[in-house]
VOVEX-430570 format. One record per residue (C-alpha): chain; x, y negated, z. Coordinates in pm, 1 decimal. Layout:
# residues N
chaine->A	c1->X	c2->Y	c3->Z
...
# end
This chain:
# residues 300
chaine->A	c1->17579.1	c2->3874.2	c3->-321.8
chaine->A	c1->17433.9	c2->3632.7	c3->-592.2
chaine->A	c1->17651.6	c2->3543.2	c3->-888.3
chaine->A	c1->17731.3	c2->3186.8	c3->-1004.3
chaine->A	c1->17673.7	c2->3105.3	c3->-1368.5
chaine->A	c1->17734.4	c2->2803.7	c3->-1573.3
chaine->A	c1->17608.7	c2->2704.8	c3->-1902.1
chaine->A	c1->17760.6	c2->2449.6	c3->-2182.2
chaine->A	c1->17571.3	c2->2340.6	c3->-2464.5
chaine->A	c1->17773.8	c2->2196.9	c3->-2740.6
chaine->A	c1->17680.2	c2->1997.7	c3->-3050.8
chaine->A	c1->17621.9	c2->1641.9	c3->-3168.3
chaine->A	c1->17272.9	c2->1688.7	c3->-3205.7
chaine->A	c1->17183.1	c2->1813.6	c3->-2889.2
chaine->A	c1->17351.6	c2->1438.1	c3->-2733.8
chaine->A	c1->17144.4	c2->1209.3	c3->-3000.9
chaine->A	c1->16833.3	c2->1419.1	c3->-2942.8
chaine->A	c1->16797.2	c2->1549.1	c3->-3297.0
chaine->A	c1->16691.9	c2->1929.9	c3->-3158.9
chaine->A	c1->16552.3	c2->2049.3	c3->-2785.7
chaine->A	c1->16848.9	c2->2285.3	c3->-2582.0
chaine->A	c1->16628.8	c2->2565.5	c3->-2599.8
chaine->A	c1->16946.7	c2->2813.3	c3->-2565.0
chaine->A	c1->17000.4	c2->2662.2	c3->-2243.6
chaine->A	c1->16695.6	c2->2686.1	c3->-2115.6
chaine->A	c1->16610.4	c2->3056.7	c3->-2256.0
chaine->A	c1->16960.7	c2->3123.3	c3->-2099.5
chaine->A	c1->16905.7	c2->3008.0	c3->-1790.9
chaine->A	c1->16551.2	c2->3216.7	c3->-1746.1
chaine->A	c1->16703.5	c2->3546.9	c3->-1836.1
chaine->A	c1->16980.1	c2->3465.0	c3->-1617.4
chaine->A	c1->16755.4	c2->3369.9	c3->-1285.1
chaine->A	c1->16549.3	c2->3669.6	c3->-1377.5
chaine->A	c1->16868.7	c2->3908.6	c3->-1370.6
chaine->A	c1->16987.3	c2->3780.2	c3->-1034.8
chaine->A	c1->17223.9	c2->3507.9	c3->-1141.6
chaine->A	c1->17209.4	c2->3153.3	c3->-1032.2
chaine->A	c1->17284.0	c2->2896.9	c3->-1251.1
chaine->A	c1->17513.7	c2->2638.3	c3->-1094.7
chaine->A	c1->17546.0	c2->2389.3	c3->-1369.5
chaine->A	c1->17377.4	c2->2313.0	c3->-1770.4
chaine->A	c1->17621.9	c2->2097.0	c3->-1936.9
chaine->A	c1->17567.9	c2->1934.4	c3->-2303.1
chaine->A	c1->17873.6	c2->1826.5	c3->-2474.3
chaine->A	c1->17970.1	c2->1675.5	c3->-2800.3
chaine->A	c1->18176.4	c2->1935.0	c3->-3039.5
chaine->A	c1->18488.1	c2->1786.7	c3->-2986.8
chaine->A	c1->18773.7	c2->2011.8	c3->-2849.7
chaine->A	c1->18906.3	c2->1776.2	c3->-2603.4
chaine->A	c1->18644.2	c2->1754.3	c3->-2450.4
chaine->A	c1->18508.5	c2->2111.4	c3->-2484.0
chaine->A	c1->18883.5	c2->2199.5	c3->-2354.8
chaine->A	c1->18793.0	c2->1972.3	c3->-2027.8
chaine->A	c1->18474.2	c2->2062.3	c3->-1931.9
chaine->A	c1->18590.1	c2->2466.2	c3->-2020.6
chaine->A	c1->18902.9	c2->2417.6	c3->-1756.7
chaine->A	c1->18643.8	c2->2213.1	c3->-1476.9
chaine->A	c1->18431.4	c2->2479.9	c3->-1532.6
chaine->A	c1->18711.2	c2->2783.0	c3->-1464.3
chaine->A	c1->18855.9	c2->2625.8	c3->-1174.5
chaine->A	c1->18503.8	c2->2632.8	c3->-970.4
chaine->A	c1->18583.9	c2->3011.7	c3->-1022.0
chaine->A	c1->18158.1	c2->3133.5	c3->-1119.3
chaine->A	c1->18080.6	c2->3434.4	c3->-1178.0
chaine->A	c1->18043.8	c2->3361.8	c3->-1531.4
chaine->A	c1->18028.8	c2->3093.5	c3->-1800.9
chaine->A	c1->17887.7	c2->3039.5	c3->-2145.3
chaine->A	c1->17899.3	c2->2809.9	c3->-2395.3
chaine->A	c1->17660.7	c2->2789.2	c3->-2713.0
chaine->A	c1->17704.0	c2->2614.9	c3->-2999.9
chaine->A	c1->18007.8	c2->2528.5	c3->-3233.5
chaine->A	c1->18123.0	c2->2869.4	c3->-3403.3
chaine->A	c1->18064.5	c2->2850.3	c3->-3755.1
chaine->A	c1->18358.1	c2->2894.2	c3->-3994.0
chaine->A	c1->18407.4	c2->2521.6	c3->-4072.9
chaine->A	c1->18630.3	c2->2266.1	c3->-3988.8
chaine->A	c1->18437.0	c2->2075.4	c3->-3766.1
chaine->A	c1->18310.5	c2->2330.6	c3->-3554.6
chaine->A	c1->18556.1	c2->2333.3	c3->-3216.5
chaine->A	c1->18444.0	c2->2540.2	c3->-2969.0
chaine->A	c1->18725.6	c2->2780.3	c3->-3051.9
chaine->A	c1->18972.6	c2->2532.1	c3->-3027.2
chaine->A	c1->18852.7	c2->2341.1	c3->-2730.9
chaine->A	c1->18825.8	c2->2662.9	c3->-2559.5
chaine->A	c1->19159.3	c2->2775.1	c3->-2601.9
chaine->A	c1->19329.9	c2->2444.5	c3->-2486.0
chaine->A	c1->19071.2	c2->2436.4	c3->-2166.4
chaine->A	c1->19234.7	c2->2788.2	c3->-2055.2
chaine->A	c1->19626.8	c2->2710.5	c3->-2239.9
chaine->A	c1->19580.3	c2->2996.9	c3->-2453.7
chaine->A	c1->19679.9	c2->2966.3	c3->-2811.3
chaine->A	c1->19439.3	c2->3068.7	c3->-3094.8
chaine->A	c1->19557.2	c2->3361.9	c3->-3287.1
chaine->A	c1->19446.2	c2->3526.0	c3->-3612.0
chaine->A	c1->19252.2	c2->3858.0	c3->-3416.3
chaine->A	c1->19367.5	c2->4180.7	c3->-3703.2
chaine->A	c1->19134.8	c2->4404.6	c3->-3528.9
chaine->A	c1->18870.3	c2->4173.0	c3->-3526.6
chaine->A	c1->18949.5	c2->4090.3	c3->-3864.9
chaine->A	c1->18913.2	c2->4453.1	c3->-3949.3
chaine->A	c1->18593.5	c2->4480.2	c3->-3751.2
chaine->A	c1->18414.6	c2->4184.0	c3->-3980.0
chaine->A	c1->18509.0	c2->4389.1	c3->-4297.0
chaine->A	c1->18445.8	c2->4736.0	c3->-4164.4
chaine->A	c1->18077.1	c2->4602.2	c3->-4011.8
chaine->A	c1->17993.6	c2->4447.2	c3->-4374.3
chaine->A	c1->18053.7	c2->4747.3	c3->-4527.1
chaine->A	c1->17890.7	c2->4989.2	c3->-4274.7
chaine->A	c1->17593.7	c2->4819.7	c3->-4325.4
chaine->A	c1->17633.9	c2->4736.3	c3->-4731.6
chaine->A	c1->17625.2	c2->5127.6	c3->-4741.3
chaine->A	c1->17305.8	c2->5216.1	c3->-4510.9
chaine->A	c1->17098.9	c2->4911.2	c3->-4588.6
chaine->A	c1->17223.1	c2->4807.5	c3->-4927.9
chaine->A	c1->16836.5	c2->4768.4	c3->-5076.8
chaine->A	c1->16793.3	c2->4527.4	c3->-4814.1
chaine->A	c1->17039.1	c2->4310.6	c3->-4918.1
chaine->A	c1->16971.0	c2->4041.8	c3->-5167.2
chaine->A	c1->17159.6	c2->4082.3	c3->-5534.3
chaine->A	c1->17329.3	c2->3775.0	c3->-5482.0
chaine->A	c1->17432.6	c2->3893.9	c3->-5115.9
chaine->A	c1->17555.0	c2->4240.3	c3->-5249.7
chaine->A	c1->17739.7	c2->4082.9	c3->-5538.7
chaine->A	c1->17945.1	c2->3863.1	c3->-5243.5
chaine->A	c1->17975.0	c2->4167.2	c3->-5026.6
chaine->A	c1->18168.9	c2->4389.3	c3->-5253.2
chaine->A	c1->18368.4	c2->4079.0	c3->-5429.9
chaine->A	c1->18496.9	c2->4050.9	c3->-5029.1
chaine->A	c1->18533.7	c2->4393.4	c3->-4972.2
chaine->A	c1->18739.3	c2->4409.8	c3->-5288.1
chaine->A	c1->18947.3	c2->4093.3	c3->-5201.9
chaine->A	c1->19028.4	c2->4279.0	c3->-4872.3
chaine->A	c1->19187.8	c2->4590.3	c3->-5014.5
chaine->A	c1->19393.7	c2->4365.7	c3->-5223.1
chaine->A	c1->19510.7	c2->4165.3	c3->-4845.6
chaine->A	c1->19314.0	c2->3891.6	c3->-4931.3
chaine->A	c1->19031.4	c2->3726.6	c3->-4670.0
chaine->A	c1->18826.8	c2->3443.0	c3->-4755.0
chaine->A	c1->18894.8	c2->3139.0	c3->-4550.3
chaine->A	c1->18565.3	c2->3176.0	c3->-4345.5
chaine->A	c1->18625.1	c2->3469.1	c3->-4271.8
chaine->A	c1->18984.1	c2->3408.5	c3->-4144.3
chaine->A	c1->18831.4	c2->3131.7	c3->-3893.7
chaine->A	c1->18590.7	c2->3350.9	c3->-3796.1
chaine->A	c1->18868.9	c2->3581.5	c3->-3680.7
chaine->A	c1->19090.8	c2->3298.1	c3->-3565.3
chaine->A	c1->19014.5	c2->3309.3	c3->-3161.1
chaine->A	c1->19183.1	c2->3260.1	c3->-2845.6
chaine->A	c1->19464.5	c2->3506.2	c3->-2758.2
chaine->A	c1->19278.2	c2->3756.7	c3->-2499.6
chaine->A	c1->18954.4	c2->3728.0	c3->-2640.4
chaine->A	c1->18748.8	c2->4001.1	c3->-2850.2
chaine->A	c1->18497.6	c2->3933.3	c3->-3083.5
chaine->A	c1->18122.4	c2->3988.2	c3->-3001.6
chaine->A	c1->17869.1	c2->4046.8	c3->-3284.5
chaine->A	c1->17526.6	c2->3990.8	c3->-3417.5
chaine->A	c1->17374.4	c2->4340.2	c3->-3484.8
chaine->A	c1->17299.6	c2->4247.7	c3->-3833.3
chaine->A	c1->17587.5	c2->4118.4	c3->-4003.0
chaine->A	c1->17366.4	c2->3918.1	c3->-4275.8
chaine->A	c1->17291.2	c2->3657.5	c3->-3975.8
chaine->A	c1->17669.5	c2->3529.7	c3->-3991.3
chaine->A	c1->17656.1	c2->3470.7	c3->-3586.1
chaine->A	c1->17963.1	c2->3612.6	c3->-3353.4
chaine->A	c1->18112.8	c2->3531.0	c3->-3024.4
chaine->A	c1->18355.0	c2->3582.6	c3->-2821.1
chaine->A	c1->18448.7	c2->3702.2	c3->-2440.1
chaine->A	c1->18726.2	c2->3719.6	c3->-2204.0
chaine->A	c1->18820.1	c2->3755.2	c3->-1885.0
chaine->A	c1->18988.6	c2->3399.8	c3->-1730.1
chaine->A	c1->19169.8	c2->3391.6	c3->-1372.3
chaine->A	c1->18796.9	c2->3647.3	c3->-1236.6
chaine->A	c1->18566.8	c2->3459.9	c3->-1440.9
chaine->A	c1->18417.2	c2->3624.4	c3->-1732.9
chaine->A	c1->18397.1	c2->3328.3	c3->-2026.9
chaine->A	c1->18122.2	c2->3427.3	c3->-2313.8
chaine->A	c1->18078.9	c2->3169.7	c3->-2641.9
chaine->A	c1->17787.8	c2->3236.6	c3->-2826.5
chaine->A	c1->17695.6	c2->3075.6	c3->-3152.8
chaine->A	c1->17420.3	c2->2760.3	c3->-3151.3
chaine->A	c1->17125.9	c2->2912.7	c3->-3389.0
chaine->A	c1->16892.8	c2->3029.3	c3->-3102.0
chaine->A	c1->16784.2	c2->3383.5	c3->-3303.2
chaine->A	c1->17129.6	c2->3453.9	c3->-3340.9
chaine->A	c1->17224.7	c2->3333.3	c3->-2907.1
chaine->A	c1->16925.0	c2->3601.0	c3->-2814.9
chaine->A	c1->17021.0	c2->3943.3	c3->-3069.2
chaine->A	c1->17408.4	c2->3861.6	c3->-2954.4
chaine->A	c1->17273.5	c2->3872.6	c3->-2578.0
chaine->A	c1->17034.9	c2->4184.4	c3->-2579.6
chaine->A	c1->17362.8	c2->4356.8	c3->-2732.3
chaine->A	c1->17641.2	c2->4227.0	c3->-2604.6
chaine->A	c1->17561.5	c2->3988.1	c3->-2308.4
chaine->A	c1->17296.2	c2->4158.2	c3->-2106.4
chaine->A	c1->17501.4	c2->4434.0	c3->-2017.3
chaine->A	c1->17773.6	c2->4161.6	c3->-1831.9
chaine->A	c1->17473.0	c2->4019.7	c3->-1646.2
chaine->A	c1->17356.9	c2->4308.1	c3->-1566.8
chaine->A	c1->17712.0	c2->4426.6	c3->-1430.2
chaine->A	c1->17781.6	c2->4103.5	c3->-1267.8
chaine->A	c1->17416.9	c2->4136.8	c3->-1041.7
chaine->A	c1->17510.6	c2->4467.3	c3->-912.8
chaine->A	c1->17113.7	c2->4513.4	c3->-976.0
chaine->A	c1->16993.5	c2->4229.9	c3->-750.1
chaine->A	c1->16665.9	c2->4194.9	c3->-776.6
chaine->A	c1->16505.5	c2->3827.4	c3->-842.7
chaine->A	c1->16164.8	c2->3796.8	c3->-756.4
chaine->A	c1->15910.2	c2->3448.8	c3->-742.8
chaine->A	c1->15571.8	c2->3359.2	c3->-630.2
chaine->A	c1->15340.1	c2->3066.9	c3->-666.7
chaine->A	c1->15092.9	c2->2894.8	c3->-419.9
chaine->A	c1->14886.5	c2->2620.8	c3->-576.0
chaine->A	c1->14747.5	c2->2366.3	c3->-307.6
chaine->A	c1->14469.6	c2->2130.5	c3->-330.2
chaine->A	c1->14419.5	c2->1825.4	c3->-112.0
chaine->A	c1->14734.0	c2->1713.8	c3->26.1
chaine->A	c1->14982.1	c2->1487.8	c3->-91.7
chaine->A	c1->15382.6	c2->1588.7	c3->-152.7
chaine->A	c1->15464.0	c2->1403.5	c3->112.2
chaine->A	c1->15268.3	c2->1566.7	c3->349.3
chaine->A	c1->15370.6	c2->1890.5	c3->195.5
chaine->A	c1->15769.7	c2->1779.4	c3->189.5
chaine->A	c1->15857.2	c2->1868.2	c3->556.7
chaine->A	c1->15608.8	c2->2226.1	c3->592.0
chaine->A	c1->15870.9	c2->2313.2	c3->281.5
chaine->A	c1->16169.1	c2->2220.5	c3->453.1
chaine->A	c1->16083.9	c2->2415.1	c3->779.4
chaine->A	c1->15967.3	c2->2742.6	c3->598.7
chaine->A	c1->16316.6	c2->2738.6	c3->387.5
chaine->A	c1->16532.4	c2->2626.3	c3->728.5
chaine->A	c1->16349.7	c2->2922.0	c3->873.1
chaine->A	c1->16350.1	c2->3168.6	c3->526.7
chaine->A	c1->16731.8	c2->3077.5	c3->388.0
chaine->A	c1->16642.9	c2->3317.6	c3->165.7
chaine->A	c1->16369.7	c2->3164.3	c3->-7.3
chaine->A	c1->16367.7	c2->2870.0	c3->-238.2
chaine->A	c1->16047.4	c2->2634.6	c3->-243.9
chaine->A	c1->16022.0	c2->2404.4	c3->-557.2
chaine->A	c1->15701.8	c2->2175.7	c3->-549.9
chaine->A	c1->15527.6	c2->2039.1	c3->-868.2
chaine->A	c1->15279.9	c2->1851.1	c3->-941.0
chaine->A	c1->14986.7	c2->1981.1	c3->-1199.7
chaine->A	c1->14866.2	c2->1729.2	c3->-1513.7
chaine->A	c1->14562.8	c2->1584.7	c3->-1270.9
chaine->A	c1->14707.8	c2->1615.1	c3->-909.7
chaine->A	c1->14350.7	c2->1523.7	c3->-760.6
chaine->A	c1->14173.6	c2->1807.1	c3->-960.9
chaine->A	c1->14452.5	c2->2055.0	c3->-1003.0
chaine->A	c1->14670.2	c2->1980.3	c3->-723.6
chaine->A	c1->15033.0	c2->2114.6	c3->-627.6
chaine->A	c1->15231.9	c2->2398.7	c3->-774.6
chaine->A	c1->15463.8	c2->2574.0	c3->-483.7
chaine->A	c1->15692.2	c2->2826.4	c3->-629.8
chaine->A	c1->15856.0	c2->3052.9	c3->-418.0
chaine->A	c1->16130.2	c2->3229.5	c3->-553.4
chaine->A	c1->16468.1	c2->3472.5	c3->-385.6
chaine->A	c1->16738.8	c2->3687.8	c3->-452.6
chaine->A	c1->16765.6	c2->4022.3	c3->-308.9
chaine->A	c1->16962.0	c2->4386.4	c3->-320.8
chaine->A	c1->16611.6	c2->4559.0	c3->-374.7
chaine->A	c1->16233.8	c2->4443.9	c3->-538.4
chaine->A	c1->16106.3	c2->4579.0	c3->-167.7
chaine->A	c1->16342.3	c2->4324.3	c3->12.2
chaine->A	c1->16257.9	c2->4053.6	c3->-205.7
chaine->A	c1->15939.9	c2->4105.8	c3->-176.9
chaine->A	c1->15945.6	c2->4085.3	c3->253.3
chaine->A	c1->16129.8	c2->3810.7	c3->195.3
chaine->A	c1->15811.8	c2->3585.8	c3->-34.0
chaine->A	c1->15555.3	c2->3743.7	c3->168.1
chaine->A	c1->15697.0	c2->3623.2	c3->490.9
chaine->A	c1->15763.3	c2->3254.4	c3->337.9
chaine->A	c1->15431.4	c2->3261.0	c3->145.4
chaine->A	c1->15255.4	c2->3375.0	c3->491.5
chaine->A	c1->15406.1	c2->3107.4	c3->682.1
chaine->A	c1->15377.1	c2->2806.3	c3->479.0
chaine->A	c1->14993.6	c2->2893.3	c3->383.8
chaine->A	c1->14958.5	c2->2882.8	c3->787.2
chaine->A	c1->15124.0	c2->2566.7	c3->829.5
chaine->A	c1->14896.7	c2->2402.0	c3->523.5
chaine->A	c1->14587.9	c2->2590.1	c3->719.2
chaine->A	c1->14708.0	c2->2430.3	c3->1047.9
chaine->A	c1->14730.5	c2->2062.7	c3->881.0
chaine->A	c1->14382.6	c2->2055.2	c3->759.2
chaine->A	c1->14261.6	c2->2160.3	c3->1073.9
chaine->A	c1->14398.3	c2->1902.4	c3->1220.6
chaine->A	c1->14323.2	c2->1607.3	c3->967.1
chaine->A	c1->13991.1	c2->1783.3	c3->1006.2
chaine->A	c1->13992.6	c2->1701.8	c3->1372.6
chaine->A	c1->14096.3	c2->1368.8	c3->1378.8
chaine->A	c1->13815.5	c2->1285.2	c3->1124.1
chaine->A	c1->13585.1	c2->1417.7	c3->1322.2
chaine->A	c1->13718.6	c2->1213.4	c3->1617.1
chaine->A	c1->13718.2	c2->864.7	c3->1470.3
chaine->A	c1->13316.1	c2->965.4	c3->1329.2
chaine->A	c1->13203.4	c2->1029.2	c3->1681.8
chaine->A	c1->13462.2	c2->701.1	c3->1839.1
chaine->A	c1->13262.8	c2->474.5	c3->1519.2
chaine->A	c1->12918.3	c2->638.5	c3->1633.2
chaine->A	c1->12973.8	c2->530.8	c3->2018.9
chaine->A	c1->13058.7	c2->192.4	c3->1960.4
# end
């Protein structure tokens, strides 16, 4: 069975077109890839009302999974963390073993990497470790630790990056917030992330194909596409046309979801097969008809 996923993209600058949502896009490839299917990409300003709304819409369609990006730094006007907590009526509470985990995870690696670490960085690293075996926690990291009651902290392998999440599990739906800096959304996934999407798939296997045809319009191509997917529910057909349609013509792709790569791949082949024999059938007749009207013009 094929998993739902949705995706929301927070931040200012995504809205006014400042920076590209590459986190939603890279997102939604690994996701296809693995099996999911991505139900809906939603960019939203960082405001927590409305990151509380579109969180609580996007719980009540009851997907698979959902993940927001964006809006987890440890200042004030970052409100994913808020918004997210109101959009499931969760409080936010200080976390003490996530707390614990920051410290413990900057020291860890203060210890096996420490010539990696800039003076300036190591200098700040043992001024906080210090500060926390006196009970005291700088405010960032406080915030940082500050997240919705039921939630546990995800983390960037390498602490110097700054980036964490968080997941939880909401009324069956599995809610992941990842930070906005795209280097920090991908290490988070490999370590944290994959492993739900993998989980959620159950292995399914994704699988797509591409058929590029010259010499027909989309038009003409629209209703072939339609019967092959009536007939192959399984397959998806998405059409698209190249730079120069004349020269380069039309893009199929061909893509499905399946328990095994041996299933998915019946179920292309058969779709591909069919569709290339409808497109074969077409020209033979436009072929036909051409040759018809020459020989009607060359009698009269």
């Amino acid at each position: 069975m094929v998993q739902n996923l949705e995706i929301i993209s927070i931040g200012e600058e995504l809205l006014r077109g400042k920076i590209s949502n590459v986190n939603a896009r890279w997102l939604a490839k690994r996701a296809t890839t693995l099996g999911l299917h991505v139900d809906r990409i939603i960019t939203v300003a960082d405001d927590a009302e409305v990151i509380s709304s579109v969180v609580r819409e996007a719980v009540r369609r009851k997907p698979r999974l959902v993940i927001t990006t964006g809006g987890l730094g440890p200042t004030s006007d970052d409100k994913t963390m808020e918004g997210i907590a109101k959009g499931i009526g969760h409080d936010l509470e200080l976390n003490e073993l996530g707390l614990r985990k920051i410290v413990e995870r900057w020291q860890a690696q203060l210890q096996a990497r420490e010539s990696e670490f800039s003076e300036q960085d190591v200098k700040r690293i043992k001024q906080m470790l210090a500060d926390q075996e006196r009970g005291e926690y700088s405010p960032y990291i406080l915030r940082w630790a500050t997240i919705p009651k039921g939630s546990r902290i995800i983390f960037h392998p390498d602490v110097r990056s700054g980036g964490l999440g968080i997941t939880m599990e909401v009324e069956g739906v599995t809610l992941i917030a990842l930070p906005g800096v795209p280097q920090q959304v991908k290490a988070i996934f490999r370590e944290w992330v994959l492993p739900l999407f993998s989980a959620a798939t159950d292995k399914v296997t994704f699988l797509e194909k591409s058929l590029n045809v010259k010499g027909i319009g989309e038009s003409r191509l629209s209703p072939l596409i339609d019967q092959v997917m009536v007939e192959n529910p399984q397959v998806y057909i998405k059409s698209r046309i190249k730079g120069d349609m004349i020269r380069e013509g039309i893009e199929l792709y061909l893509s499905t979801t399946a328990e095994n790569p041996r299933k998915a791949e019946n179920y292309l082949d058969k779709a591909l097969t069919q569709i290339a024999e409808l497109i074969r059938e077409m020209r033979a007749r436009a072929h036909s008809l051409n040759q018809q009207r020459l020989f009607d013009g060359e009698k009269q």
